[in-house]
C-alpha positions as CSV (number, residue, x, y, z in Angstrom):
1,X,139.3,102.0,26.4
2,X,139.5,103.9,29.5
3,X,138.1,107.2,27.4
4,X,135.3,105.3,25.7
5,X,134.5,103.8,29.0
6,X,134.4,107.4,30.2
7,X,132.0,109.0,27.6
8,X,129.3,105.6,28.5
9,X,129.4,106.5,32.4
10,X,128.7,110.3,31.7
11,X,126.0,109.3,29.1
12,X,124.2,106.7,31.7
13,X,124.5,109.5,34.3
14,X,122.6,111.7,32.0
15,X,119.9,109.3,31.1
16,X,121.5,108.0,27.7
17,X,122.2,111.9,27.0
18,X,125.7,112.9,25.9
19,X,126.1,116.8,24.4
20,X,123.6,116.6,21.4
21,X,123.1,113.1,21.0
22,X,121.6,110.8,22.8
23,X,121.7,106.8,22.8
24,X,119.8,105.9,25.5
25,X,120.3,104.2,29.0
26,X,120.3,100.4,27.3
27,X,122.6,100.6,24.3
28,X,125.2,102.7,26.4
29,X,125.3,99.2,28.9
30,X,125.2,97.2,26.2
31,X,128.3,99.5,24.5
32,X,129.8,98.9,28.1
33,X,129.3,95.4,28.4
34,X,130.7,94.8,24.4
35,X,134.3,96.9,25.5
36,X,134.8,95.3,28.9
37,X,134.0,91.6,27.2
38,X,137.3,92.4,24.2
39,X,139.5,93.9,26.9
40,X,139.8,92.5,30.1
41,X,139.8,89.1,31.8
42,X,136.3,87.4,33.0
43,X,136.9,88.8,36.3
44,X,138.1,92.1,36.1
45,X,135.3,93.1,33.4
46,X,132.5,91.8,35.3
47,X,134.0,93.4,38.3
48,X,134.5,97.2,36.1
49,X,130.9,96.5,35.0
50,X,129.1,96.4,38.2
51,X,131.0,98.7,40.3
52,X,129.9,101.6,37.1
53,X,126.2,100.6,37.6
54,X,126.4,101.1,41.4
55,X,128.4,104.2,41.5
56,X,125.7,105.6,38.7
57,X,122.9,104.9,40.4
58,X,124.3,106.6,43.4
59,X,125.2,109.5,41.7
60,X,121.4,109.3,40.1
61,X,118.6,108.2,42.4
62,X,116.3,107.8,39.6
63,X,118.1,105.0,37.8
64,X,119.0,103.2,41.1
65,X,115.9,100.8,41.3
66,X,116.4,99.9,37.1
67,X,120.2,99.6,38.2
68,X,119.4,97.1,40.9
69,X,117.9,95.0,38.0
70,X,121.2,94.6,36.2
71,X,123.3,94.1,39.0
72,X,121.0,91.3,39.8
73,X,121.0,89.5,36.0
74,X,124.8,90.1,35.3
75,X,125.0,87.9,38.7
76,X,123.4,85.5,37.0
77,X,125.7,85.5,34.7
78,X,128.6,84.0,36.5
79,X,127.7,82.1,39.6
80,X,130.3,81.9,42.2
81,X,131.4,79.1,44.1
82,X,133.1,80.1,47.4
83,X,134.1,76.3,48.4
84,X,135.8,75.7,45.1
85,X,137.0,79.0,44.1
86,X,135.8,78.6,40.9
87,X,133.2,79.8,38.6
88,X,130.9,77.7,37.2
89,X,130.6,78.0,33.5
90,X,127.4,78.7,31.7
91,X,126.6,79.7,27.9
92,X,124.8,82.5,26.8
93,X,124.2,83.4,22.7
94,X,127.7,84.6,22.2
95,X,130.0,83.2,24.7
96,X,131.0,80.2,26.7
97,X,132.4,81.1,29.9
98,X,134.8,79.5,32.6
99,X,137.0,80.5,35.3
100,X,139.8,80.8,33.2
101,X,138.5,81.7,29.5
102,X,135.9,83.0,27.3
103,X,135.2,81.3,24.2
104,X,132.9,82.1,21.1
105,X,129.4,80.1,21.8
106,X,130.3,79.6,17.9
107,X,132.8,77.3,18.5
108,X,131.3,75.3,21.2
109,X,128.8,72.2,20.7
110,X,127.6,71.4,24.3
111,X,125.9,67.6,25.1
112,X,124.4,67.4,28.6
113,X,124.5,63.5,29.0
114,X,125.5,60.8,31.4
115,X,129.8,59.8,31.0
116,X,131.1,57.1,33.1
117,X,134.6,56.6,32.1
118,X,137.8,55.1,33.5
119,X,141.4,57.6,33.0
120,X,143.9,55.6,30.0
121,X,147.1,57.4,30.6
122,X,149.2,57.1,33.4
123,X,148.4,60.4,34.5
124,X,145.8,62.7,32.8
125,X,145.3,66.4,34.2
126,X,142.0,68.9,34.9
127,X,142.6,72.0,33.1
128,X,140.1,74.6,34.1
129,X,138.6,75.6,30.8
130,X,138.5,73.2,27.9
131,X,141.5,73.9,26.3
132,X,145.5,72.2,26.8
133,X,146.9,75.5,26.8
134,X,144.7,76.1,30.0
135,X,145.9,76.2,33.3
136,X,146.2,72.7,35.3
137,X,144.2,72.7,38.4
138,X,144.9,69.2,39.2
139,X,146.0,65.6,37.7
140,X,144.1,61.9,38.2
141,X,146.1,59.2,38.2
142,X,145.6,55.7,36.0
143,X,142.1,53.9,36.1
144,X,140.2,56.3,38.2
145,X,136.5,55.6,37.2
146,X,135.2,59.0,37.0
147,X,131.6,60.9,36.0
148,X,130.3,63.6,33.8
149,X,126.8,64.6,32.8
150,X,128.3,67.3,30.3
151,X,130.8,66.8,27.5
152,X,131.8,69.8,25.5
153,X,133.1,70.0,22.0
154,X,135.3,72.6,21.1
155,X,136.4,73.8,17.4
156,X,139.3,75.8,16.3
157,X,139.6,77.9,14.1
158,X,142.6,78.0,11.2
159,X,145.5,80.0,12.8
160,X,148.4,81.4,10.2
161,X,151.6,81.5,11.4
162,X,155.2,82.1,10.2
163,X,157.9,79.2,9.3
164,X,161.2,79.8,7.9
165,X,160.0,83.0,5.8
166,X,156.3,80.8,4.9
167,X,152.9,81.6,5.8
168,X,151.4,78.0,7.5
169,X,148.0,77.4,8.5
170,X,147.4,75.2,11.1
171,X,144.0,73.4,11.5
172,X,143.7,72.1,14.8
173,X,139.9,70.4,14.5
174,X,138.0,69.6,17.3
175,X,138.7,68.7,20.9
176,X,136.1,66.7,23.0
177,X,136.0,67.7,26.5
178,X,134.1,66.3,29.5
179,X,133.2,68.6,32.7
180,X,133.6,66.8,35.9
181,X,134.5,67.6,39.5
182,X,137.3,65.2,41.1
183,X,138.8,65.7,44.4
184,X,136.4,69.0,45.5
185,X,137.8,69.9,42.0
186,X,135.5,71.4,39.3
187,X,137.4,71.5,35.3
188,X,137.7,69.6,32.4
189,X,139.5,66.2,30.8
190,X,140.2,65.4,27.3
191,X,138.6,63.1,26.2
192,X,142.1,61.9,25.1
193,X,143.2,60.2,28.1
194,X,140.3,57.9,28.4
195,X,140.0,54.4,28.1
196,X,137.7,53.4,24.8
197,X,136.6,50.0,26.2
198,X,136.6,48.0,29.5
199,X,137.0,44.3,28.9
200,X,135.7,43.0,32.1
201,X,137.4,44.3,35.3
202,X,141.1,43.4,34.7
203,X,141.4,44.6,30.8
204,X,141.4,48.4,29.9
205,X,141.2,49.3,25.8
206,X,142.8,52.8,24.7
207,X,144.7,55.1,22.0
208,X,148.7,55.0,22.3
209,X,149.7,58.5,23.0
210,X,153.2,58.1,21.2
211,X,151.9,56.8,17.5
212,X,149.1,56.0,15.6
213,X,147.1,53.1,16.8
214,X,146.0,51.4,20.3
215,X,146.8,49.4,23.0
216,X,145.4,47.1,25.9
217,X,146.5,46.9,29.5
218,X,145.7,44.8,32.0
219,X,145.6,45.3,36.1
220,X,145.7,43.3,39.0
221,X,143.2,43.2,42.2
222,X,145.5,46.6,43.5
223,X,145.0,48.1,39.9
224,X,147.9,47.9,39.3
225,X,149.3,47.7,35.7
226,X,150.3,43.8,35.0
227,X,151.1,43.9,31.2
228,X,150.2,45.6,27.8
229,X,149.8,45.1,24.1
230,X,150.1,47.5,21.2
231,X,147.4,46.9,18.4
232,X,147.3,48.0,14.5
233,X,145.3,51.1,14.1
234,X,142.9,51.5,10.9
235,X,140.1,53.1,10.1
236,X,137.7,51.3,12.0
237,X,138.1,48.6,15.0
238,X,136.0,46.0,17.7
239,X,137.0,44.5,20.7
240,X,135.9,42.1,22.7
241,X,135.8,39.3,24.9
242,X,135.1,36.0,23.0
243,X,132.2,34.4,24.6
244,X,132.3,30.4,25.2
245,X,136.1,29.9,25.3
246,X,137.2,26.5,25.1
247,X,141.1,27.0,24.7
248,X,143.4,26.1,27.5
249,X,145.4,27.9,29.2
250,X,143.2,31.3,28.9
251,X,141.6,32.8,31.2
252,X,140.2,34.8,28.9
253,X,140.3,35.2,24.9
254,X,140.0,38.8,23.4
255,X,139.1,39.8,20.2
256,X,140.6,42.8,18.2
257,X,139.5,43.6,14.6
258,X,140.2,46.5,12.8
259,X,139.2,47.2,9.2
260,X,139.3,50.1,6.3
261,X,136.0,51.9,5.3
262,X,136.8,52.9,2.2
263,X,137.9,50.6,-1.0
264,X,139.8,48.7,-1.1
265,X,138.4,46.9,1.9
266,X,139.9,44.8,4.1
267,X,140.7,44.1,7.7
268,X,142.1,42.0,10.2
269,X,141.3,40.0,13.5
270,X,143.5,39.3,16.0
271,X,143.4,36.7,19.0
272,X,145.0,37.4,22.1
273,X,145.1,35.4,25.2
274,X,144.8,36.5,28.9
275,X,146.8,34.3,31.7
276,X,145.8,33.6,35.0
277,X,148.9,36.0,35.9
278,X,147.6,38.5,33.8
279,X,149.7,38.3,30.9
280,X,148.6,39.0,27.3
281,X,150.0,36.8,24.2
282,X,149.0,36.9,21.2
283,X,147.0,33.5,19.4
284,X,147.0,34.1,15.9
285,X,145.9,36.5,13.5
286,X,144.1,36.3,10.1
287,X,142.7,38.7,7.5
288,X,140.1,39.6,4.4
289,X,140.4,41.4,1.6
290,X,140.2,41.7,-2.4
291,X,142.9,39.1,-2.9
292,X,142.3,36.7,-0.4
293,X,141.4,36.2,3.0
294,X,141.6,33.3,5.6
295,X,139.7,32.4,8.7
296,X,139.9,30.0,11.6
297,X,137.9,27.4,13.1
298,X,138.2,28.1,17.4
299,X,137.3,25.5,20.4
300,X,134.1,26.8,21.8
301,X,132.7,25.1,25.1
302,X,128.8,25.2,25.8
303,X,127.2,25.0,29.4
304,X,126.9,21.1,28.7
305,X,130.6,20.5,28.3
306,X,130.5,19.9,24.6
307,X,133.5,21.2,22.6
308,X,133.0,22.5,19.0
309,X,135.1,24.4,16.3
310,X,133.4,27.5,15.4
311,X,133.9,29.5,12.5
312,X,135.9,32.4,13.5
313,X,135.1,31.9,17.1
314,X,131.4,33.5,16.2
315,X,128.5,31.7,18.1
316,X,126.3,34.0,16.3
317,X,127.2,33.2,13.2
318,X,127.2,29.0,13.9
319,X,124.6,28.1,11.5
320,X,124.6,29.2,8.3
321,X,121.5,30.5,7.1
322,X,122.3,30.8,3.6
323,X,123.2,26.9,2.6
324,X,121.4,25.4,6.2
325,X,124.7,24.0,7.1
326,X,127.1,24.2,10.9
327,X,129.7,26.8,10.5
328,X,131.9,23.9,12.6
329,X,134.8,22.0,11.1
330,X,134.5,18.0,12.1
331,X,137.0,17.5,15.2
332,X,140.6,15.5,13.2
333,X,140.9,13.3,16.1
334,X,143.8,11.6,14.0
335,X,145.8,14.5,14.9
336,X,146.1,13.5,18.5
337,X,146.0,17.1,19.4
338,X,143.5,17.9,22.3
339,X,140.3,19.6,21.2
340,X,140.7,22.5,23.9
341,X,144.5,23.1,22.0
342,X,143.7,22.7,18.6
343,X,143.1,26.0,16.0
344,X,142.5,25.6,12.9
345,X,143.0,28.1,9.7
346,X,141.6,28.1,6.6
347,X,143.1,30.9,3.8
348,X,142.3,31.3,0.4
349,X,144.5,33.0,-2.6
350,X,142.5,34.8,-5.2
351,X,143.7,34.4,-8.9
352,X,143.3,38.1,-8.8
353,X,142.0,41.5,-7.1
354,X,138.3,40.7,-6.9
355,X,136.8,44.6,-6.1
356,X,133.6,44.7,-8.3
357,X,133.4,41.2,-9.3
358,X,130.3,39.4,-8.8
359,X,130.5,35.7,-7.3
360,X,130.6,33.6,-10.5
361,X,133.4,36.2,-12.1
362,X,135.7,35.2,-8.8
363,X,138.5,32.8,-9.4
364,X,140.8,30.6,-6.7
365,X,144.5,30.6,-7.2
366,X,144.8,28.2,-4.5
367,X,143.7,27.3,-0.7
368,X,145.3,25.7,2.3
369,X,144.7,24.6,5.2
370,X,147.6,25.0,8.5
371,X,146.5,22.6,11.9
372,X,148.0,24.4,15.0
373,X,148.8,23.4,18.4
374,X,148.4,26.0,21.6
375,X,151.2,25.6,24.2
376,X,149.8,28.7,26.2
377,X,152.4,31.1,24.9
378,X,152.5,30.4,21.0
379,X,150.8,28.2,18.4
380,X,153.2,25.5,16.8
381,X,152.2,24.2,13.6
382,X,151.5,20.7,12.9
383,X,150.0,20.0,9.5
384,X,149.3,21.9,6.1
385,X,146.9,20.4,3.5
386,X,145.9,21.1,0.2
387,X,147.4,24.2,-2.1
388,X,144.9,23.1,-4.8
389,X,145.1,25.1,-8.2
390,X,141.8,26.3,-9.9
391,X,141.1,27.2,-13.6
């Protein structure tokens, strides 16, 4: 390196001349640039760079006024921030460039978009390029609400490596990234450690870091961490907080449904409970699919005080526009089971897997019908009806 960086200095001083050939001022700085950008870190090249312009132009007082001009653009380059001590990363046609790294423009999708996001994990650190393997400039602690107006996505390559005599390739995919500055602090977060969903101001939604799949946790006023809930991960999920709860004991009622996008289909919903002291416990749980599926009629209360049974706990979905009918089952006041306590669940057995069959080809093994009582930390059931046979 040292030679060929030799040979380009010489030819610059000689006006792009070099013993018989000449290349010409440009391409010999652009021949520079290309061996200091393989070789050497950020810093050191940029450094090696501009000192060769200066100390050419000194030696050449021709070139020094055309040598001011690319001392001033290769400043442009890379902006430095005394206060920080860092150096703000910008992207050019063929790299990416941070304090710490250089990356292929080729692997990089940049968004430049407002993030407002709250940190998942218990701890989740600020590397300063987008990369894990980077160096940690500093950590944020659990439910800091945080900004970024640029998220970067970064893909990898294939890498081969060696294992137990075998040639492996790794494919690592893609990493999401968001730029932020925390603390006087300027790096990056993955996108890992952050909460999905807020649920109000007490309920954070997020992936488990140990397994597959993804958990809720709730704080208190000091945001501090009260309880939390592992939930089944699938292809696809929604959460939320079920609107008009009627059922005692809650101070709120969540929602968690996850479900497969590709056949067969299917899916589940799950109901979980929120005490007053913050504790989670789950209601019930029901499911659809292509060889049966059950839902649940929930106590809804309306701004007037009345109490119905909704379908699934879905005001949207109340009437029925298809048959002009209430998506409410009649209140079994025989039961002697408070309104604001009662759940109801309705599950059907198909005679058969039903994937491609039309409505009239579908057959009912049987049906029932299970009448449950809410205590505030389980339902106890009460009464089954029907198990009715279909031919």
């Amino acid at each position: 390196m040292a030679m060929q960086i030799h040979i380009i200095i010489l030819n610059l001083k000689n006006g792009g001349k070099f013993g018989n050939k000449k290349l010409g001022t440009t391409k010999c700085k652009n021949a520079l640039k290309r061996i200091l950008h393989k070789t050497l870190p950020v810093i050191m090249r940029n450094f090696i760079y501009i000192l060769s312009i200066i100390i050419i132009s000194c030696n050449n007082n021709k070139q020094i006024e055309s040598s001011v001009d690319v001392l001033q653009e290769d400043i442009k380059e890379i902006k430095y921030v005394s206060l920080n001590n860092i150096y703000r990363a910008k992207t050019d046609s063929f790299y990416y460039v941070t304090r710490c790294d250089t990356i292929s423009s080729e692997l990089i999708k940049i968004s430049e978009k407002r993030n407002d996001f709250k940190i998942f994990q218990e701890q989740s650190y600020v590397h300063c390029s987008p990369s894990s393997e980077s160096e940690i400039i500093d950590s944020i602690s659990f439910n800091t609400k945080l900004r970024s107006w640029k998220s970067i996505t970064r893909t990898f390559k294939p890498k081969v490596v060696e294992r137990d005599g075998k040639t492996v390739t790794i494919n690592k995919g893609r990493e999401k990234w968001l730029l932020i500055t925390n603390n006087g602090k300027t790096g990056y977060v993955s996108e890992n450690g952050m909460a999905l969903k807020n649920l109000g101001n007490k309920i954070l939604f997020g992936e488990r870091n140990d397994e597959y799949g993804y958990k809720i946790i709730s704080v208190d006023n000091n945001n501090k961490i009260v309880d939390s809930l592992n939930l089944k991960g699938n292809h696809g999920f929604n959460i939320k907080l079920l609107n008009y709860n009627g059922l005692d004991f809650c101070e709120y009622v969540i929602e968690y449904r996850e479900f497969r996008e590709s056949c067969p289909g299917g899916g589940s919903t799950t109901l979980i409970s929120l005490n007053k002291d913050g504790e989670f416990r789950k209601i019930i749980s029901y499911s659809y699919g292509t060889l049966g599926n059950s839902e649940i009629y929930f106590p809804l209360k309306f701004e007037s005080g009345n109490k119905l049974l909704v379908a699934n706990g879905n005001i949207n979905q109340i009437f029925d526009r298809y048959n002009g009918k209430m998506n409410v089952y009649d209140y079994p006041k025989d039961l002697g089971i408070p309104i604001e306590q009662l759940i109801i669940e309705s599950k059907i057995e198909f005679a058969g897997d039903i994937e491609g069959l039309s409505e009239d080809e579908i057959e009912i093994k049987s049906s029932e019908t299970n009448f449950y009582k809410w205590n505030g930390n389980q339902l106890d059931k009460i009464k089954t009806t029907g198990n009715k046979v279909y031919k």
